[in-house]
C-alpha positions in Angstrom: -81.4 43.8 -53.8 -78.0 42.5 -52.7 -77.4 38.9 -51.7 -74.3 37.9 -50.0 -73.8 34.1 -49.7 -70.9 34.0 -47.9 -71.9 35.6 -44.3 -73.9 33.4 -41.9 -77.0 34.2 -40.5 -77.4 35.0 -37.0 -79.6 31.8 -36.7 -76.9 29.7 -37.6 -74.3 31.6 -34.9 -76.8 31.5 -31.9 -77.5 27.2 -33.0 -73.2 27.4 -32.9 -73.3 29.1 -29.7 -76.2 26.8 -28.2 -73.9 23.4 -29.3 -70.7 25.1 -28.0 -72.6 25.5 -24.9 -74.0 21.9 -24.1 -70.5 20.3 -24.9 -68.9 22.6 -22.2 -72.2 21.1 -20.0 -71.4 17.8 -21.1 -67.6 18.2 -20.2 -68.3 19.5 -17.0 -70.6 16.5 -16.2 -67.8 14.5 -17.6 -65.4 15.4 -15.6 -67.5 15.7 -12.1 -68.4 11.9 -12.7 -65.2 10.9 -13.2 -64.1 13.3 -9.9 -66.7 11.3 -7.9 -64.9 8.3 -9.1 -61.7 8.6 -8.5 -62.8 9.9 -4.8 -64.9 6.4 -4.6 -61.5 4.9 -5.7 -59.1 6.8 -4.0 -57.3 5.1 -0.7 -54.6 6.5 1.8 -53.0 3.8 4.4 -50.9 5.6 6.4 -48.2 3.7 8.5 -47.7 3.0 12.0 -44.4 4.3 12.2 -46.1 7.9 10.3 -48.9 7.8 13.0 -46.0 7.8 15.5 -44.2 10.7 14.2 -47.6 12.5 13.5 -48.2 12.4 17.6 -44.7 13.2 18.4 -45.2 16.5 15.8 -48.2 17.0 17.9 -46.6 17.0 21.3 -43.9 19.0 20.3 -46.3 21.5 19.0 -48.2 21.3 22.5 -45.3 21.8 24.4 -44.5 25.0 22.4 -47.5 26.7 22.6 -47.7 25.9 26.3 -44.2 28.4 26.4 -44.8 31.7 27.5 -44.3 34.5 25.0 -41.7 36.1 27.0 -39.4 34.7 29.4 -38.8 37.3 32.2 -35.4 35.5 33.2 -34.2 35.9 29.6 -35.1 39.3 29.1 -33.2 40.6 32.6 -30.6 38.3 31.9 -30.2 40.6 28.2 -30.8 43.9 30.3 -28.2 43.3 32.4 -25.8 42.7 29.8 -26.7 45.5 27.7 -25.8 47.8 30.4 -22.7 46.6 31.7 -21.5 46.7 28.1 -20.9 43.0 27.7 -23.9 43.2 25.1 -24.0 45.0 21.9 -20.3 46.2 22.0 -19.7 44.0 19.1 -22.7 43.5 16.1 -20.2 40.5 14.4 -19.8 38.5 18.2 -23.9 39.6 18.6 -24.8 38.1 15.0 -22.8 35.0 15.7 -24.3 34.3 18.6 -27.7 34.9 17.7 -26.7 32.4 14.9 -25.2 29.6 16.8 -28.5 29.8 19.3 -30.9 29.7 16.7 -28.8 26.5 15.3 -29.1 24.7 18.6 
């Protein structure tokens, strides 16, 4: 019979395993208490001034959504110059111009 002192039994591993496991449960509790805490604790005071801005955003974002997709007048206006020519002659002037719009 062969004895070897030196390898641990699998008893011993599954009671490692079992403690390895509760202090993983016990940091998980850990740490949810202390969430719940800090949430208890935790306070925002926003300004008036921010308020302000926040309803302006909000208009703004109203009025935009109230656009139309397309604007009819726009598009003939670029259909018109397309096919005289005054459109698309030049991609630099086009690019540019698309530019200094989008900058307004």
């Amino acid at each position: 019979m062969k004895i070897e002192g030196n390898r641990p039994s699998l008893d011993s591993e599954q009671l490692k395993r079992a403690d390895a496991a509760k202090l993983q449960d016990a940091a998980k509790a850990n740490k949810t208490t202390d969430r719940i805490a800090a949430d208890k604790a935790d306070r925002v005071d926003v300004s008036d001034g921010a308020k302000q801005v926040q309803g302006l955003v909000a208009d703004a974002v109203k009025s935009a959504q109230a656009l139309p997709d397309i604007r009819p007048e726009a598009v003939a206006r670029g259909r018109a110059r397309l096919e005289s020519g005054e459109l698309g002659a030049d991609a630099g002037k086009l690019a540019d111009a698309l530019i200094n719009d989008l900058l307004k």
